[in-house]
Each structure stands twice: as structure tokens, then as C-alpha cells.
PDB file of the backbone (N, CA, C, O) and the ligand in Angstrom, with CONECT records:
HET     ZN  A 101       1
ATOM      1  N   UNK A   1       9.417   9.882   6.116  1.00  0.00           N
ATOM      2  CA  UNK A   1      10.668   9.993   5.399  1.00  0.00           C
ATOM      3  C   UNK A   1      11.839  10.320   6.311  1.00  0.00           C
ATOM      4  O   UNK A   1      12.959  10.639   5.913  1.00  0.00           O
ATOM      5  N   UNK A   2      11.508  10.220   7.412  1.00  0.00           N
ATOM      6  CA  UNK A   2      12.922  10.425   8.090  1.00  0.00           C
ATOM      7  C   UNK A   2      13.602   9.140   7.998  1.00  0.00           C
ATOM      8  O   UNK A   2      13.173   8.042   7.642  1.00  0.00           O
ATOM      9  N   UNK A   3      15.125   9.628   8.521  1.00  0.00           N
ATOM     10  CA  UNK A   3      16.188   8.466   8.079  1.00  0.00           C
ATOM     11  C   UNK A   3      15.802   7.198   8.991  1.00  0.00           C
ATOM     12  O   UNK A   3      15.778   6.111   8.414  1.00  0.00           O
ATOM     13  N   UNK A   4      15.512   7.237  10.295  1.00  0.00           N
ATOM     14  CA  UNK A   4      15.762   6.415  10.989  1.00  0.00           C
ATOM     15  C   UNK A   4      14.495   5.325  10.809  1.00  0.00           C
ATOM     16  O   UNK A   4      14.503   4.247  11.404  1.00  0.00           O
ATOM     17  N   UNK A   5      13.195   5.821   9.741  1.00  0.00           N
ATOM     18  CA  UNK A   5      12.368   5.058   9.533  1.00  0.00           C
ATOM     19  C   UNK A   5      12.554   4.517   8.014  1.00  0.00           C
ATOM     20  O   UNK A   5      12.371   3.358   7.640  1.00  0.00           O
ATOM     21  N   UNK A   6      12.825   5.255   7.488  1.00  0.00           N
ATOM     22  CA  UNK A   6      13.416   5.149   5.705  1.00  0.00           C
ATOM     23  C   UNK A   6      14.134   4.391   5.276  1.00  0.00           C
ATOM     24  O   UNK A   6      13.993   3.483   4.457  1.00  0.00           O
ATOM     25  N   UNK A   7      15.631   5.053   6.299  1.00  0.00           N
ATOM     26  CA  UNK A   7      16.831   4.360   5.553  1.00  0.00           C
ATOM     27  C   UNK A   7      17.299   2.984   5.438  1.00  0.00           C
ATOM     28  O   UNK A   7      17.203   2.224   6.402  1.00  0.00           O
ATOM     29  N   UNK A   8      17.772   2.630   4.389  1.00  0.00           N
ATOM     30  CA  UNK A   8      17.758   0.693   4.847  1.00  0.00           C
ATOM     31  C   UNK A   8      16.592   0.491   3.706  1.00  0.00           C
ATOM     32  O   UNK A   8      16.034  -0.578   3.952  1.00  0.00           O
ATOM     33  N   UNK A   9      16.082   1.047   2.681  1.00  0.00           N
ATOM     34  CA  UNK A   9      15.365   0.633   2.304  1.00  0.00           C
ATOM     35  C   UNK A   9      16.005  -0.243   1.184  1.00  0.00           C
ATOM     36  O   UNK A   9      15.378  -1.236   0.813  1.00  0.00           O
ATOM     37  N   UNK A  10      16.754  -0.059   0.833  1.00  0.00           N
ATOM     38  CA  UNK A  10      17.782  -0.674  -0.353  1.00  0.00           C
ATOM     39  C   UNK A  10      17.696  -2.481   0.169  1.00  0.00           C
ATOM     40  O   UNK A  10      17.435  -3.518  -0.441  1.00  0.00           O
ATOM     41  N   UNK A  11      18.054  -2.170   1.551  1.00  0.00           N
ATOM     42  CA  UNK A  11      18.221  -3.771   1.933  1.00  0.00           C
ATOM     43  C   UNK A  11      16.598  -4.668   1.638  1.00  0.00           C
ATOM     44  O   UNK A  11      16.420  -5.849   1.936  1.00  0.00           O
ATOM     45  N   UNK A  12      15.982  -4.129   1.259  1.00  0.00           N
ATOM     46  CA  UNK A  12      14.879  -4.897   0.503  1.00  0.00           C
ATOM     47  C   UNK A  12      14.445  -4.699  -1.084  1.00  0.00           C
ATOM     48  O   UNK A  12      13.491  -4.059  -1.525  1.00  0.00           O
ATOM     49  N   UNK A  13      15.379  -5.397  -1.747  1.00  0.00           N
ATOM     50  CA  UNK A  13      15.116  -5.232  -3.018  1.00  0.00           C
ATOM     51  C   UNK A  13      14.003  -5.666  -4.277  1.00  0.00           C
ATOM     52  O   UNK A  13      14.083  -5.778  -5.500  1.00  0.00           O
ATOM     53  N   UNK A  14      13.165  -5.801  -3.472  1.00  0.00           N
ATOM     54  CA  UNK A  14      11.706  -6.251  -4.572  1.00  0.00           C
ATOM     55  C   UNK A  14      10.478  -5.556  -3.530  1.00  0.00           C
ATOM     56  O   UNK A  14       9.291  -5.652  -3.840  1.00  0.00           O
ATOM     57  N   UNK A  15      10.902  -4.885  -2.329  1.00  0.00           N
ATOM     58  CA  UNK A  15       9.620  -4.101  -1.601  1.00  0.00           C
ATOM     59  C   UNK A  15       9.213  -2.957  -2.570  1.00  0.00           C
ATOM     60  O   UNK A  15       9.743  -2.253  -3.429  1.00  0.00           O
ATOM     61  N   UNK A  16       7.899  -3.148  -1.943  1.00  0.00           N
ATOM     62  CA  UNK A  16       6.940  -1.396  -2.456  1.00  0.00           C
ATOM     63  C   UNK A  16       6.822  -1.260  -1.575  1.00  0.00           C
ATOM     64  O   UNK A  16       6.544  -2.051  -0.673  1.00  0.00           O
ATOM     65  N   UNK A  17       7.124   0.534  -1.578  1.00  0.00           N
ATOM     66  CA  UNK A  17       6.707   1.507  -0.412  1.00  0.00           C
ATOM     67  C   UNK A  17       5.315   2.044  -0.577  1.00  0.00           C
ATOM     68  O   UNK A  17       4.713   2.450  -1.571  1.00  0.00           O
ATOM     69  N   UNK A  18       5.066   1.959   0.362  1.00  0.00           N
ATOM     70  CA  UNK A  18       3.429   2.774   0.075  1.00  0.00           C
ATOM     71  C   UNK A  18       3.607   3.509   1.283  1.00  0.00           C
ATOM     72  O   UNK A  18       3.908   3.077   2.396  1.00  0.00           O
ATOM     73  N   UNK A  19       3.321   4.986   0.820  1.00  0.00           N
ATOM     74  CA  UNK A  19       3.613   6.338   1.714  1.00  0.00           C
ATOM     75  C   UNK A  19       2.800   7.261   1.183  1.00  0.00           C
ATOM     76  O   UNK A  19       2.669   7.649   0.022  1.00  0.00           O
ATOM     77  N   UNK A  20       2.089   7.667   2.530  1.00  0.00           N
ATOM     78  CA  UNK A  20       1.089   8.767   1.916  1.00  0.00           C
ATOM     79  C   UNK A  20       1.243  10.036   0.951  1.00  0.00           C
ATOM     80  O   UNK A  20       1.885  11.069   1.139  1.00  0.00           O
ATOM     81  N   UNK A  21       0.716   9.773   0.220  1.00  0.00           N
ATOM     82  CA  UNK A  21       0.228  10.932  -0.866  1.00  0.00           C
ATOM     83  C   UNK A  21       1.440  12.382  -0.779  1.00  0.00           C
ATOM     84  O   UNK A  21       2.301  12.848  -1.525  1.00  0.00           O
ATOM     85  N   UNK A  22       0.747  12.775   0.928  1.00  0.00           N
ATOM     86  CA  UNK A  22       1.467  14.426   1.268  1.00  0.00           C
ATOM     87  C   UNK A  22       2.944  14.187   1.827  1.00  0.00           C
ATOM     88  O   UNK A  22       3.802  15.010   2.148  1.00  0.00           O
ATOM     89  N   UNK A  23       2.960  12.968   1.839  1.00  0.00           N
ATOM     90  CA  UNK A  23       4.727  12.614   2.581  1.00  0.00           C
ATOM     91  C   UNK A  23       5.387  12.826   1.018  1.00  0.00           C
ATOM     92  O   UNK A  23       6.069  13.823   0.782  1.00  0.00           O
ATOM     93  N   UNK A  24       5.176  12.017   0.200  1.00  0.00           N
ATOM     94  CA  UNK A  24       5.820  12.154  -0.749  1.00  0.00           C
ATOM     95  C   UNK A  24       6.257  13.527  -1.402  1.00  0.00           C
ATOM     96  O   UNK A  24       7.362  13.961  -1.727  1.00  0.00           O
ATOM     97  N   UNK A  25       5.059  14.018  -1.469  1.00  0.00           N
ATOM     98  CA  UNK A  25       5.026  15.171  -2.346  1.00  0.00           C
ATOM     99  C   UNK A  25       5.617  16.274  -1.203  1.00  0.00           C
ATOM    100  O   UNK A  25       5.991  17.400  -1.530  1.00  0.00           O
ATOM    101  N   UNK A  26       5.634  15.914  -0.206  1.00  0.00           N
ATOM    102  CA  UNK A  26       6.560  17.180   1.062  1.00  0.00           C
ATOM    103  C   UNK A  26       7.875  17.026   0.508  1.00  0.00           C
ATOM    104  O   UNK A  26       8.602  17.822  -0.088  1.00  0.00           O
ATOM    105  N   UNK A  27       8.066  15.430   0.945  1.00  0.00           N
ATOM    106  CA  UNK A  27      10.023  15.450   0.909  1.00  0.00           C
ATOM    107  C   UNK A  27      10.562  15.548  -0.398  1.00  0.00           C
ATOM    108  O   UNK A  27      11.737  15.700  -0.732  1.00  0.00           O
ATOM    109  N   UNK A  28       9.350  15.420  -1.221  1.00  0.00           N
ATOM    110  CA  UNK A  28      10.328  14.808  -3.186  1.00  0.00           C
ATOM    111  C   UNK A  28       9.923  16.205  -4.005  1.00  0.00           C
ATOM    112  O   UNK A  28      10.180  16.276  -5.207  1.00  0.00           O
ATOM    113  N   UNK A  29       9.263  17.345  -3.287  1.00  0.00           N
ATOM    114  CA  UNK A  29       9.494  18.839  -3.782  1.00  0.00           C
ATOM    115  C   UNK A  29      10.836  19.377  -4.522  1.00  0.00           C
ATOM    116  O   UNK A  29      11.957  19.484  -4.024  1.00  0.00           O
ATOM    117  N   UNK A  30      10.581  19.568  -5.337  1.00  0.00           N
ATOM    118  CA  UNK A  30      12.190  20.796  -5.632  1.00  0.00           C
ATOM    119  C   UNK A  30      12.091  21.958  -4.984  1.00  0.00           C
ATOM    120  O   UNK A  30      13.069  22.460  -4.429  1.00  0.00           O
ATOM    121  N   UNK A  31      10.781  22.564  -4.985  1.00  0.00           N
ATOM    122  CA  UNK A  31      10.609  24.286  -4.505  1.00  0.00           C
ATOM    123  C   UNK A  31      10.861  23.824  -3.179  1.00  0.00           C
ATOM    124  O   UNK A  31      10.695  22.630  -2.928  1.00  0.00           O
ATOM    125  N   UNK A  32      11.294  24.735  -2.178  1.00  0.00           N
ATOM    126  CA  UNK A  32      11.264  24.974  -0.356  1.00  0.00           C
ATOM    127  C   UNK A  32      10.055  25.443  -0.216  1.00  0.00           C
ATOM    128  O   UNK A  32       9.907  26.474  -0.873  1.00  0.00           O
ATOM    129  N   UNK A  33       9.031  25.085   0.428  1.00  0.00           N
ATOM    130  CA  UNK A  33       8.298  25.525   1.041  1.00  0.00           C
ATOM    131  C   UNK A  33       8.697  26.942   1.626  1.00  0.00           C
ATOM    132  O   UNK A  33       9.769  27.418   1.999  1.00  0.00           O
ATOM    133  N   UNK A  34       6.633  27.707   1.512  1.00  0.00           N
ATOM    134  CA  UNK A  34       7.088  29.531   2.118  1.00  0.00           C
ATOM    135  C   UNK A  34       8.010  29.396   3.093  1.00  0.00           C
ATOM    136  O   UNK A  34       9.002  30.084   2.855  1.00  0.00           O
ATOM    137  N   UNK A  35       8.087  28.686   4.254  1.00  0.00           N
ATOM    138  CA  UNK A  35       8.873  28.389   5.467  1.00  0.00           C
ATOM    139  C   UNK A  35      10.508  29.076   5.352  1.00  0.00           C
ATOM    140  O   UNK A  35      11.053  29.990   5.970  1.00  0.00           O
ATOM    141  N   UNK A  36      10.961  28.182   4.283  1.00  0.00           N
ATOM    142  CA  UNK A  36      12.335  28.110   3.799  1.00  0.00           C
ATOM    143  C   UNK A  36      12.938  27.223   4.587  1.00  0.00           C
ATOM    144  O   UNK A  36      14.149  27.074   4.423  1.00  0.00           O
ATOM    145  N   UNK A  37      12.314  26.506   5.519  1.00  0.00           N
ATOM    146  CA  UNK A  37      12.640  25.564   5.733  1.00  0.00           C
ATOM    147  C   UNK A  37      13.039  24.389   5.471  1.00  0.00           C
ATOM    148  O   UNK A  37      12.054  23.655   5.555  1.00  0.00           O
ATOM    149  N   UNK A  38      14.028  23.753   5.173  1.00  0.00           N
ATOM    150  CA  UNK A  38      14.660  22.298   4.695  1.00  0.00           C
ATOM    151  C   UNK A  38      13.831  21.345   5.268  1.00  0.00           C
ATOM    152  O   UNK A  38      13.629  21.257   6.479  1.00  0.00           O
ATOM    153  N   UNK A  39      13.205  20.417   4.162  1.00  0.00           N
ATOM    154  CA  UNK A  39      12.622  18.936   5.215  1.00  0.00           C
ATOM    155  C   UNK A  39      13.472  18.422   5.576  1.00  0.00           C
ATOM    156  O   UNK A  39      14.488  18.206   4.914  1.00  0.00           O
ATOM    157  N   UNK A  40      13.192  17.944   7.240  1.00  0.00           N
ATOM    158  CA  UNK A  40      14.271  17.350   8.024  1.00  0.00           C
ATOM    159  C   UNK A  40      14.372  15.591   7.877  1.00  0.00           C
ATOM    160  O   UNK A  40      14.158  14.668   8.663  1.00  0.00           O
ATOM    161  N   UNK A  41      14.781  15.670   6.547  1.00  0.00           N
ATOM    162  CA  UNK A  41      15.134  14.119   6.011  1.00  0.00           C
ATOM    163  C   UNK A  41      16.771  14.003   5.440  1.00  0.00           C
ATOM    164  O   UNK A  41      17.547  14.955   5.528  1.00  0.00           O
ATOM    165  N   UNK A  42      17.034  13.077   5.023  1.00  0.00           N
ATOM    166  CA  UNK A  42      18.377  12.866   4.284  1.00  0.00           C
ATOM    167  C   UNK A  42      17.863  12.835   2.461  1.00  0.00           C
ATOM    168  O   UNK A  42      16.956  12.275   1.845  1.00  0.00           O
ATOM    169  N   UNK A  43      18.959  13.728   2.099  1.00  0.00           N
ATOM    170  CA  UNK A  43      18.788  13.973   0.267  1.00  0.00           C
ATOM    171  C   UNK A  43      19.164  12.751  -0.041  1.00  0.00           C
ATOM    172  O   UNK A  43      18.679  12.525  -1.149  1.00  0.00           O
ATOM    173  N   UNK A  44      19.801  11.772   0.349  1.00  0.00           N
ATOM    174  CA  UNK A  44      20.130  10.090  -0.413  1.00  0.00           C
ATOM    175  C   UNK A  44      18.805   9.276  -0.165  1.00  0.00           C
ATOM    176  O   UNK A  44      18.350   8.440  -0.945  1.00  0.00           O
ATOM    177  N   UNK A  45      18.290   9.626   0.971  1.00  0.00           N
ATOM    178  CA  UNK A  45      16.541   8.943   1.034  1.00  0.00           C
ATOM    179  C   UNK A  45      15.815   9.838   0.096  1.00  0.00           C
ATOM    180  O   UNK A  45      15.070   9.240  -0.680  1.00  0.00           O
ATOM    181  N   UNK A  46      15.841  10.641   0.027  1.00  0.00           N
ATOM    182  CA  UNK A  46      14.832  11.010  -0.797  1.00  0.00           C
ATOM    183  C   UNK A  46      14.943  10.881  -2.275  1.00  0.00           C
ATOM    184  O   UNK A  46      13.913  10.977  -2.942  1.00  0.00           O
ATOM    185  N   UNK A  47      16.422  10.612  -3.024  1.00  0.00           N
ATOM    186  CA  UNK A  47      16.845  10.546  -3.813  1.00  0.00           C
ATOM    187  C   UNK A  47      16.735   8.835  -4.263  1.00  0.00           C
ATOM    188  O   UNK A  47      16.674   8.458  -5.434  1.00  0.00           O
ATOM    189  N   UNK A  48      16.727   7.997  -3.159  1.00  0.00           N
ATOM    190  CA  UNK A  48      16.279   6.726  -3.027  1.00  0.00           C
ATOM    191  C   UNK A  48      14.835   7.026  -3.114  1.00  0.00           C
ATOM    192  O   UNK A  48      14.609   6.341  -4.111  1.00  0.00           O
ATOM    193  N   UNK A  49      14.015   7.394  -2.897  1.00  0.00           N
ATOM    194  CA  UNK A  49      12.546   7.404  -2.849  1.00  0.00           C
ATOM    195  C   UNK A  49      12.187   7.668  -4.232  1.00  0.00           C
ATOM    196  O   UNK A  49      11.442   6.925  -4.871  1.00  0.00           O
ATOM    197  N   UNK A  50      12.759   8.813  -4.731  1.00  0.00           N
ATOM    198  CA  UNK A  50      12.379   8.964  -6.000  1.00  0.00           C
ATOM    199  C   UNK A  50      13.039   8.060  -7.115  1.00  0.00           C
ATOM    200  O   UNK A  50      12.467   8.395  -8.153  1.00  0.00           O
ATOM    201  N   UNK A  51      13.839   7.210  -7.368  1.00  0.00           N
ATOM    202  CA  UNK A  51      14.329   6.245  -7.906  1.00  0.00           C
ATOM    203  C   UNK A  51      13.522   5.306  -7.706  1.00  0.00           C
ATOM    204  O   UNK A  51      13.493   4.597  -8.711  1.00  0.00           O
ATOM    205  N   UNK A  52      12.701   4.858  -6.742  1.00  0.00           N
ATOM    206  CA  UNK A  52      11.769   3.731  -6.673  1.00  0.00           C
ATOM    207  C   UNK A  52      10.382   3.962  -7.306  1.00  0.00           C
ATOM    208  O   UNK A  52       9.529   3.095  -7.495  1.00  0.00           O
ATOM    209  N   UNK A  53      10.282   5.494  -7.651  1.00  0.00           N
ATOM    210  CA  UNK A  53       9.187   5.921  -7.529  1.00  0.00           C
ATOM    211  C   UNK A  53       9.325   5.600  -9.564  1.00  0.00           C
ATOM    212  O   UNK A  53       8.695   4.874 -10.333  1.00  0.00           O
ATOM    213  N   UNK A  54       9.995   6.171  -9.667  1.00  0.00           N
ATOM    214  CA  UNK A  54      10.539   5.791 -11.454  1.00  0.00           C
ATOM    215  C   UNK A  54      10.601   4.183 -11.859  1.00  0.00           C
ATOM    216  O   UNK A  54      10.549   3.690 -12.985  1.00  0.00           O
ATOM    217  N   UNK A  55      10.732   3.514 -10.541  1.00  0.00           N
ATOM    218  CA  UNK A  55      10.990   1.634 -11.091  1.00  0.00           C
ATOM    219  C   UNK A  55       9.667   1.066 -11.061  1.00  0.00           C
ATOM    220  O   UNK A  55       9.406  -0.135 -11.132  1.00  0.00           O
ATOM    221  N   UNK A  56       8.418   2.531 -10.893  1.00  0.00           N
ATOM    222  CA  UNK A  56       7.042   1.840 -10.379  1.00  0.00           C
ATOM    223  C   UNK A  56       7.134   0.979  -8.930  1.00  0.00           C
ATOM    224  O   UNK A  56       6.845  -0.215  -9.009  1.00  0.00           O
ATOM    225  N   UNK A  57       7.458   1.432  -7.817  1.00  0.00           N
ATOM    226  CA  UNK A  57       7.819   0.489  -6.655  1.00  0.00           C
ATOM    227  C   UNK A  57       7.320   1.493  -5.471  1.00  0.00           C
ATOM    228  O   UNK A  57       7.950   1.300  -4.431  1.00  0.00           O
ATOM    229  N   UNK A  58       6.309   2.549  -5.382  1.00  0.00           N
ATOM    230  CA  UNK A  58       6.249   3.279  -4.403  1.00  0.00           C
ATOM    231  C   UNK A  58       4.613   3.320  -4.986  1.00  0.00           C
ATOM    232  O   UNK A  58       4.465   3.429  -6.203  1.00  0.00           O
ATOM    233  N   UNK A  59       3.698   3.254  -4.319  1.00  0.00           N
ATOM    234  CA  UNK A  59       2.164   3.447  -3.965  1.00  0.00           C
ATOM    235  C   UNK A  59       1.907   4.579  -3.160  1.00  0.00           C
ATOM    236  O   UNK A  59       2.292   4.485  -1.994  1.00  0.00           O
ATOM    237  N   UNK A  60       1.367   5.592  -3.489  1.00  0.00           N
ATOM    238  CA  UNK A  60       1.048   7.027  -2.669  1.00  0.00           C
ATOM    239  C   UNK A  60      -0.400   6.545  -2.216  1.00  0.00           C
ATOM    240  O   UNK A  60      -1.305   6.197  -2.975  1.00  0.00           O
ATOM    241  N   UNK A  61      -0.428   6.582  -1.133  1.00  0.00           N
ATOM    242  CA  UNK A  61      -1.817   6.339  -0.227  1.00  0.00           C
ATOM    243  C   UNK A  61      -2.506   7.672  -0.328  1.00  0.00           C
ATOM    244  O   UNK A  61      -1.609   8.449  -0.655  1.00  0.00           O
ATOM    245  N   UNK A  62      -3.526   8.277  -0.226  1.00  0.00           N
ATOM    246  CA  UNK A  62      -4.307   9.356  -0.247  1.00  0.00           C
ATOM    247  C   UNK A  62      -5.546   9.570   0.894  1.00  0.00           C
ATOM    248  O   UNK A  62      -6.766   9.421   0.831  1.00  0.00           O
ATOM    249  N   UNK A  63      -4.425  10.082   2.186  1.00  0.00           N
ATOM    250  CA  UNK A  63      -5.892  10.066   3.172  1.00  0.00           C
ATOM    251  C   UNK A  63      -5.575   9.226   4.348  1.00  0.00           C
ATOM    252  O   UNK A  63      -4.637   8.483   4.635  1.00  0.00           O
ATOM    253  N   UNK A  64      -6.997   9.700   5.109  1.00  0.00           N
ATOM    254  CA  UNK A  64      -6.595   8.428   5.916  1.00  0.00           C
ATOM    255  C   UNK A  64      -7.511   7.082   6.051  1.00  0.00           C
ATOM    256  O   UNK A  64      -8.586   7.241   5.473  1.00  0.00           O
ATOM    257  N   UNK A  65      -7.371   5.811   6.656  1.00  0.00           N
ATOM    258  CA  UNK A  65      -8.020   5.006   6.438  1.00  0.00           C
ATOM    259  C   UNK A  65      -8.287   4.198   5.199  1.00  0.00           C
ATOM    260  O   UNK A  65      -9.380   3.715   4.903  1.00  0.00           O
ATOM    261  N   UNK A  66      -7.381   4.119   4.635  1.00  0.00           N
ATOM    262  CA  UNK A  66      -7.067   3.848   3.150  1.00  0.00           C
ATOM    263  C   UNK A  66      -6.752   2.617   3.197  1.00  0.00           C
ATOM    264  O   UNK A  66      -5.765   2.371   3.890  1.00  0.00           O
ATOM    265  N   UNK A  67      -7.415   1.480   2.535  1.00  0.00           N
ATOM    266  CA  UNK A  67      -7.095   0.349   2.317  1.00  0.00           C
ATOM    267  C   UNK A  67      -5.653   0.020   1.444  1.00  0.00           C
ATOM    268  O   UNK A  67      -5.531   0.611   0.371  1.00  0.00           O
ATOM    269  N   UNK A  68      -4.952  -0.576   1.724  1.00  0.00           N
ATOM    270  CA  UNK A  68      -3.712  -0.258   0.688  1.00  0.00           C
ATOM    271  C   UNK A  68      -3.244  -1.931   0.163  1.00  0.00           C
ATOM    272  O   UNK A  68      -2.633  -2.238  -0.862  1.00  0.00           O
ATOM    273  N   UNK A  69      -3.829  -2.940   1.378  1.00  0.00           N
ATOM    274  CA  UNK A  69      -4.013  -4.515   1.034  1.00  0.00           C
ATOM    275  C   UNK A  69      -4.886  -5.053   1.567  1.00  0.00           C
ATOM    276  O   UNK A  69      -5.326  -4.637   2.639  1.00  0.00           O
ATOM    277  N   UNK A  70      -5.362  -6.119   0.956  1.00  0.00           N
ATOM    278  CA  UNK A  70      -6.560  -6.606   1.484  1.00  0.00           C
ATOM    279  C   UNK A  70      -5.971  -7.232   3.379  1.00  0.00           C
ATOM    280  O   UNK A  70      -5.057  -7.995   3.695  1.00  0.00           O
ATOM    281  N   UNK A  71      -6.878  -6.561   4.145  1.00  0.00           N
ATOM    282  CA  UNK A  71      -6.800  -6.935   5.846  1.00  0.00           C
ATOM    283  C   UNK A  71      -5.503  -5.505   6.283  1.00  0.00           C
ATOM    284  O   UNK A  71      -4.852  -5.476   7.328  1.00  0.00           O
ATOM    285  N   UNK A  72      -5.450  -4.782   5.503  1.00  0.00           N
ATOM    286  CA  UNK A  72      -4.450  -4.172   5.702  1.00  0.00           C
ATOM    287  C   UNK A  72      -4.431  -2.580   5.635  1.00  0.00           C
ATOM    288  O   UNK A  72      -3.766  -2.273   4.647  1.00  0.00           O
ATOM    289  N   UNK A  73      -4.874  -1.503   6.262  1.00  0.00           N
ATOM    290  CA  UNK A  73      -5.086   0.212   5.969  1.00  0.00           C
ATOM    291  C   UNK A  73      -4.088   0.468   6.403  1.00  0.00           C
ATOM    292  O   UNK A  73      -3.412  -0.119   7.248  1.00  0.00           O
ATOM    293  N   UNK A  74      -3.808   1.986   5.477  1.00  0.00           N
ATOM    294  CA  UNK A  74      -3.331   2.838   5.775  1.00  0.00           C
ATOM    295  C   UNK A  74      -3.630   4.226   7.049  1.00  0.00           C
ATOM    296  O   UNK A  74      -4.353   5.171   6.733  1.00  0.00           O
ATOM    297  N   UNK A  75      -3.202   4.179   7.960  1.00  0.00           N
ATOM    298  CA  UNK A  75      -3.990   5.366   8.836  1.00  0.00           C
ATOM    299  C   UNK A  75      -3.055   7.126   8.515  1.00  0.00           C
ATOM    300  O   UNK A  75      -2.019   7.183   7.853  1.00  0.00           O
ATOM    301  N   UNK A  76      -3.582   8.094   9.013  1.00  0.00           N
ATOM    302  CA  UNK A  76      -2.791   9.029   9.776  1.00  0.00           C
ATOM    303  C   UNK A  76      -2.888   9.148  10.778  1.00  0.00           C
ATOM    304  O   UNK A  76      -3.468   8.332  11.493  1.00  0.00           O
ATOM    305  N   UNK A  77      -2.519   9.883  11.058  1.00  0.00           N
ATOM    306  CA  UNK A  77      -2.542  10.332  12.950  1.00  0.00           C
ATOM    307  C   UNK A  77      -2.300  11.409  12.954  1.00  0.00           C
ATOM    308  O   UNK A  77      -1.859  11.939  11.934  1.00  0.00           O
ATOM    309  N   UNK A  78      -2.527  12.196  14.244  1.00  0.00           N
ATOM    310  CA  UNK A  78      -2.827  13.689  14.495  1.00  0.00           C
ATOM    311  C   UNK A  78      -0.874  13.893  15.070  1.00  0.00           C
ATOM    312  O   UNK A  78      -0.148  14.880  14.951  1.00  0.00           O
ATOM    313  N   UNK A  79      -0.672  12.974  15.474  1.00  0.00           N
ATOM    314  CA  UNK A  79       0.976  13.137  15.970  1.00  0.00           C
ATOM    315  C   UNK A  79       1.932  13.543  14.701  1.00  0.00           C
ATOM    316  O   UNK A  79       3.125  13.275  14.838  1.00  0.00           O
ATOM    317  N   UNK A  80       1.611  14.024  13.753  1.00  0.00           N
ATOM    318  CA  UNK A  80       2.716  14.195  12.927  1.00  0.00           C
ATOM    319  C   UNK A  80       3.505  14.227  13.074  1.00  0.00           C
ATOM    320  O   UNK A  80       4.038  15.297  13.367  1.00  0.00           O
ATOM    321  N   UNK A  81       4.393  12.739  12.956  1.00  0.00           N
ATOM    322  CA  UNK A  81       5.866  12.461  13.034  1.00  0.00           C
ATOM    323  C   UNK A  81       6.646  13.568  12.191  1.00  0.00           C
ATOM    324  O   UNK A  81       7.107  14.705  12.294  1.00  0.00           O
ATOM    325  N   UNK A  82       6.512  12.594  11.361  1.00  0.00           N
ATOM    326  CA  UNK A  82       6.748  13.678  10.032  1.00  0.00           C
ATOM    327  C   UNK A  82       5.648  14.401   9.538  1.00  0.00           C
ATOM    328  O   UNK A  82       4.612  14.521  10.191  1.00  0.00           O
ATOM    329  N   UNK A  83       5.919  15.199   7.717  1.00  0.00           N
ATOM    330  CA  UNK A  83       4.552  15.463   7.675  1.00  0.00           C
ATOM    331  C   UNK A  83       3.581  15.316   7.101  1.00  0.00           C
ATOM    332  O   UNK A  83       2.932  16.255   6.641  1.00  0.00           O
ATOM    333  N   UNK A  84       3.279  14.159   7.003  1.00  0.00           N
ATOM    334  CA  UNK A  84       2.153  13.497   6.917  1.00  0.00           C
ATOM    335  C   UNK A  84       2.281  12.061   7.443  1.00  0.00           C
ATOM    336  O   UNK A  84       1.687  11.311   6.669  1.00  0.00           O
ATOM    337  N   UNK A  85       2.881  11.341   8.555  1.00  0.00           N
ATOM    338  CA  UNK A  85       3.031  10.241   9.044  1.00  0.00           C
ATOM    339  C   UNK A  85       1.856   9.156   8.615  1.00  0.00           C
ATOM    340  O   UNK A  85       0.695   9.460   8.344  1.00  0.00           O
ATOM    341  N   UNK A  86       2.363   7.950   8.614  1.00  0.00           N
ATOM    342  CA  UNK A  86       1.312   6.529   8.296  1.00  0.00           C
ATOM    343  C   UNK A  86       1.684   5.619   8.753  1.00  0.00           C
ATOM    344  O   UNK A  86       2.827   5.194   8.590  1.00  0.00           O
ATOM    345  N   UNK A  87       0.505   4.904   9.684  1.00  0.00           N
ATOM    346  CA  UNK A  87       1.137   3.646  10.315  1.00  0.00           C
ATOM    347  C   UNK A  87      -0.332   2.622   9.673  1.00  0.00           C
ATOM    348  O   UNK A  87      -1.506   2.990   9.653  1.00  0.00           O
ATOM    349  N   UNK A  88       0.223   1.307   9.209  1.00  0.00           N
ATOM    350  CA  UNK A  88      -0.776   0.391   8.981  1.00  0.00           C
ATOM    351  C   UNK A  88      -1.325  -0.439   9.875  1.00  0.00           C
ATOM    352  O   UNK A  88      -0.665  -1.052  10.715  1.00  0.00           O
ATOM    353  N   UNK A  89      -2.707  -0.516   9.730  1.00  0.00           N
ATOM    354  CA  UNK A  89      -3.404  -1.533  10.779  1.00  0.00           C
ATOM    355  C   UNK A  89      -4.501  -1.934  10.375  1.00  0.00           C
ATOM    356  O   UNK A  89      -4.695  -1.755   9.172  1.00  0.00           O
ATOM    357  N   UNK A  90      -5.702  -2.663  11.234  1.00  0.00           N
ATOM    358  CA  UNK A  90      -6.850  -3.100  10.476  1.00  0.00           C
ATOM    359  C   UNK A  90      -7.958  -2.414  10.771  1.00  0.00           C
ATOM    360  O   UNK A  90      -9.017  -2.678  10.202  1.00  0.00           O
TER     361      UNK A  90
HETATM  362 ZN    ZN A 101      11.417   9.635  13.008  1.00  0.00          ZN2+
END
């Protein structure tokens, strides 16, 4: 959910996002985490995220290694970009 991977999503208007499970539910929280830390995203992406999420247009992956299209998984990785990062591969 950071901007520089996120934003721009508008410029595709019939895509589904498919984003893991804990990404979603990190950045599209109302409560702050114990931290009190702010997720370091933009409130118009996330406010975009959850608007797609209402048009039925966002798929929450769960995990890693997750098939999400046929020839097509979902991974994580130990690099947590963000927090819960996903890159697809086979
Ligand atoms: Zn980034």
C-alpha cells in the first residue's frame, strides 16, 4: 500500500487488486495500532482501496503461496516492504 506502488490505481478502471489479507486489514484499520504509529501510506490510497473494496474489485490473498490465477501465485517475502508485502510468480 505504499503510494509509489498503489497510486495510479484509478488509471485502470476495470482492474482487481488482489493484496494480501494482512496488507489490507493493516492500512484499511480505523483503530492505530498499540505502536501509535500512522501506516506509512497516503489516506486517498487507502480511501481508494476501500472504495474498490465496496465495488467488489479487491481479492484479499491469505498467506503465502497462494494461487490467486491459474499459472499465477501470490508470494510473501521475509523483506517486508510494507506490512505484509506480495509479489506474484509461478
Ligand atoms: Zn514502496
Amino acid at each position: 500500500m505504499h503510494s509509489d506502488h498503489f497510486d495510479g490505481v484509478d488509471l485502470f478502471p476495470k482492474a482487481t487488486v488482489w493484496i494480501q489479507k494482512d496488507e489490507f486489514n493493516h492500512y484499511t484499520r480505523e483503530v492505530k495500532p498499540p505502536s501509535g504509529k500512522a501506516a506509512p501510506t497516503e489516506p486517498d490510497d487507502v480511501a481508494a482501496l476501500v472504495k474498490l473494496n465496496k465495488e467488489g474489485r479487491v481479492r484479499l490473498v491469505d498467506g503465502d503461496a497462494k494461487e490467486i490465477l491459474p499459472g499465477s501465485d501470490g508470494f510473501t517475502s521475509e523483506g517486508k516492504h510494507t506490512f505484509a508485502s506480495q509479489y506474484v510468480g509461478r
